[in-house]
C-alpha positions, 0 to 999 in steps of 0.5 A: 437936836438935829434939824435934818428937813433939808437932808437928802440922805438918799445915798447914805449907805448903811455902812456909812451910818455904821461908820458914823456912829464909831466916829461919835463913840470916840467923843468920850463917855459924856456924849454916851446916851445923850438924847438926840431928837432928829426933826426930818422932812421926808419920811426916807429921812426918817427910816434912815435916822430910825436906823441910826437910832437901832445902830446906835443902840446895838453899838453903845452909844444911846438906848432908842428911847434917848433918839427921837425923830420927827416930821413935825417940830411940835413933836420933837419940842415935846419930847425934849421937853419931857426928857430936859428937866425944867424946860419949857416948850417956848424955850426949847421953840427959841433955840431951835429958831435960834440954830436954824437962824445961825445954819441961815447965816452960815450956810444960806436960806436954808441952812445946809442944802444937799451940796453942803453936806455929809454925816461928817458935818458941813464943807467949808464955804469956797472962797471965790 
């Protein structure tokens, strides 16, 4: 699950995508088709992760039907609910808000904001 409805991937190119999706094939074979559901603020958000969903399957690493993106959380709880076996929806709500409050702490209010992030993952905090 990534929570991207703070994301501003205005300026991601699509090689950069490409290049991202290579980094996550060298994780190993146990993160191959996993399924991923992407929860997006803005519907630029959600073409960009529709394209990721296309170069990830043209590149090995999950079919389409394993990506799902979403501008509405009810949405993306359903679907990872009908793909994990014995998952209730509370459940699967908690541990969203349980990430969210995490990226909160470690990050401010809301989590990563556009300063702190990339396809890489977060910047380290600066030290005053």
């Amino acid at each position: 699950f990534y929570d991207l409805r703070e994301a501003d991937l205005a300026n991601v190119s699509s090689n950069e995508l490409r290049s991202f999706i290579r980094r996550r094939q060298m994780l190993g074979p146990e993160t191959l088709d996993n399924p991923v559901a992407i929860l997006v603020g803005d519907i630029g958000t959600y073409g960009m992760m529709r394209m990721y969903s296309t170069y990830a399957e043209i590149n090995g690493l999950r079919e389409q039907t394993n990506s799902y993106a979403s501008l509405e959380i009810e949405e993306v709880v359903q679907w990872l609910v009908e793909r994990i076996e014995g998952t209730e929806p509370a459940a699967v709500m908690q541990g969203i808000l349980a990430a969210e409050q995490r990226a909160s702490e470690q990050f401010g209010k809301h989590g990563l904001t556009g300063a702190d992030q990339s396809l890489d993952g977060p910047k380290a905090p600066q030290s005053a």
